[in-house]
N, C-alpha and C positions, 0 to 999 in steps of 0.2 A: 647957357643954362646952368642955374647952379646945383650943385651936387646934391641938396637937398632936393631940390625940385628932380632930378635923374630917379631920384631912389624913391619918393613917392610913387613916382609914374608907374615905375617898375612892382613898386610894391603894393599896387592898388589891383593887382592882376590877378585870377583867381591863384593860379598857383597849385601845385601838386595834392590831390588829397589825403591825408594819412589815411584812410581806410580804402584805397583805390587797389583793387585786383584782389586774385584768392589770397586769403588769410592762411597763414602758417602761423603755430603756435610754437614759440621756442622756450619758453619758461614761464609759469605762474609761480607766483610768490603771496601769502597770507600772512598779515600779524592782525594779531587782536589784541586788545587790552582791555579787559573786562571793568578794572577802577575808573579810565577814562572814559569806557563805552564805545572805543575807538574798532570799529571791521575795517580793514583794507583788503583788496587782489589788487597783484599788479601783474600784467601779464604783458611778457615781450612778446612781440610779434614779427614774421618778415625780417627778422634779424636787424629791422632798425628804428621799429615803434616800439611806446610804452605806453600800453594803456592803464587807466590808474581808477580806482573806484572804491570810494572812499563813503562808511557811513559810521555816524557819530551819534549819541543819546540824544545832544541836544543840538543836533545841526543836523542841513538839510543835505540827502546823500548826493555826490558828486562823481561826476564820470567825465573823464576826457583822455584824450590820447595826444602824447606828446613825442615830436621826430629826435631820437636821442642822437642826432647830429648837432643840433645846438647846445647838447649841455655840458659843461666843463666835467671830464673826466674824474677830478678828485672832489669828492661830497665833501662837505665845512660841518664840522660835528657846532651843534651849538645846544648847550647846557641853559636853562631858567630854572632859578628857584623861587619859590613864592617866600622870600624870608620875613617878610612882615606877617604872614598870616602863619606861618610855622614859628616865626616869637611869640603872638600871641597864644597858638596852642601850647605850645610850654610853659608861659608864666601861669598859664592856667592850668596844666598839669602840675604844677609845683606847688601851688593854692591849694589844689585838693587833697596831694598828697599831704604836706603841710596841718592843712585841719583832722585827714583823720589820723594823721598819727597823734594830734593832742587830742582827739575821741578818743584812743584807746587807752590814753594815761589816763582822763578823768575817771573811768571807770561810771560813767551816768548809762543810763538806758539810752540807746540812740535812738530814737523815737520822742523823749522828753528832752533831745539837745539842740538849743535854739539856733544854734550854727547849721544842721542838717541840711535844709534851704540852698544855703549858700554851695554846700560840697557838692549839692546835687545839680545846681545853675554852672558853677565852675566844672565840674566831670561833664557835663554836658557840653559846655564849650569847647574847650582842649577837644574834646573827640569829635565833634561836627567841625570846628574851623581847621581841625589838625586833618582832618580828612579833603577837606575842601584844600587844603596847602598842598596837599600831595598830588590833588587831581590837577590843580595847574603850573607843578611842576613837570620838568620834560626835558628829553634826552634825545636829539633828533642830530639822522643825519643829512644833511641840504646840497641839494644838487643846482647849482645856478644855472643859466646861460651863459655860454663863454663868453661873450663879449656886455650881452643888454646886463650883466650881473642881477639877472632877476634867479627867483626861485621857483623853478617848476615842479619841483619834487621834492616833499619830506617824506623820509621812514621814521619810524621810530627805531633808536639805534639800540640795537638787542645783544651790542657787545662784541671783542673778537672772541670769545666761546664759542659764541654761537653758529658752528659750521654753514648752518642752511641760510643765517643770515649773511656771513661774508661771503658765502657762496654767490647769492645772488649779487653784493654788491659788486663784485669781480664781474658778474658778466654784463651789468649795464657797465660798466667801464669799458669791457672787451667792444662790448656793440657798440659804442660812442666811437671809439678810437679807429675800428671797423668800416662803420659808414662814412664816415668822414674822410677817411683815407681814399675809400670807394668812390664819392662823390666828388672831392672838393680837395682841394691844393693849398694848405695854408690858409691864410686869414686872407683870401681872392674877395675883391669884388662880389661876386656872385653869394658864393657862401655867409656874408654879410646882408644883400640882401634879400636872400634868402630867412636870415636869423632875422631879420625886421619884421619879415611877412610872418612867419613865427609868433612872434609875440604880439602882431594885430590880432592875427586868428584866434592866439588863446587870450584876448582880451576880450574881442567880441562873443567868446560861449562864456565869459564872466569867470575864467580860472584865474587870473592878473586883473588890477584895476585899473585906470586912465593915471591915477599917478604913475606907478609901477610903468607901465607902460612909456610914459612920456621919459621916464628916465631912462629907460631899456634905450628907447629913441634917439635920445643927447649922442650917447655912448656909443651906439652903434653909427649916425654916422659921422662922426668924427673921427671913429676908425673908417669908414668907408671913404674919407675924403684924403688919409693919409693913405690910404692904400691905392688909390687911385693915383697917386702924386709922386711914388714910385717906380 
């Protein structure tokens, strides 16, 4: 039987529920970001789930919980700037600025200055596109899968200042490192198909997509096959 076929079978099984027995609450964490319209809670639970629920201005609000044994310990900061839409807000801030400072040399009534138009289209630009460059600009930090290298978790990164935010990052570290240790032995067999079933699960409530997914899949069992050959 080939190794793929073993880990399907296996992984086609209902498998452990993340919300199974009394719930213990070990940390809630909230950011919000009022320019993005971004509400998050994230709250660990049972010392080795993370539930995550997420609402946004113009998206639809998201809840899932995720077994922080599959994710890599160290979050990937990843930085986007929107630079084409923040050039544009400057050449047109510089437009405006530019006209009214030869409004103020000509010495004309501004109201009879046939440029007016134009400083009022340009000031309105710069400040609507320069706003919109900032709202899909972002500063996140990314928690993969250890092995599927998918992303199950963004925060928005709030800096090392900020106590309450390092604070929590430290303790989804602690509980990764934790449960894993508790459950599973290295990169075993099990704990791999285990991280497969993982990312069926969170494909099927629509948190990952069938791409994502299929590549999480390659990854993991081709580590399942070298592990197995071991």
């Amino acid at each position: 039987m080939s190794t793929d076929g073993a880990v399907e079978e296996i992984f086609l099984g209902t498998g452990e529920a993340a919300d199974a027995g009394p719930r213990q609450t070990d940390r809630i964490f909230r950011q919000v970001s009022r320019l993005k319209g971004h509400r998050a809670t994230y709250e660990i639970f049972n010392g080795r789930f993370l539930q995550v629920h997420i609402r946004g201005r113009h998206t639809k609000p998201r809840r899932y919980t995720v077994d922080l044994a599959f994710l890599c310990a160290q979050p990937v900061r990843r930085v986007t700037v929107a630079w084409r839409l923040l050039g544009v807000a400057f050449v047109a801030a510089i437009i405006t600025v530019l006209l009214a400072a030869y409004f103020y040399h000509t010495n004309k009534p501004l109201v009879l200055n046939p440029w007016l138009p134009v400083v009022v289209v340009t000031g309105t630009v710069a400040a609507v596109v320069g706003l919109l460059g900032l709202h899909r600009c972002s500063d996140r930090l990314l928690f993969h899968s250890e092995h599927g290298e998918t992303v199950f978790l963004e925060l928005l990164n709030n800096g090392q200042k900020n106590k309450e935010f390092r604070s929590f990052v430290d303790d989804i570290a602690r509980c990764i490192e934790q449960t894993r240790a508790q459950r599973y032995k290295g990169d075993s067999p099990a704990f791999l198909v285990d991280e497969l079933r993982e990312h069926r699960r969170l494909k099927d409530e629509a948190v990952i997509d069938e791409r994502a997914y299929e590549s999480a899949r390659t990854r993991i069992l081709q580590r399942h096959g070298a592990a197995e050959k071991r």
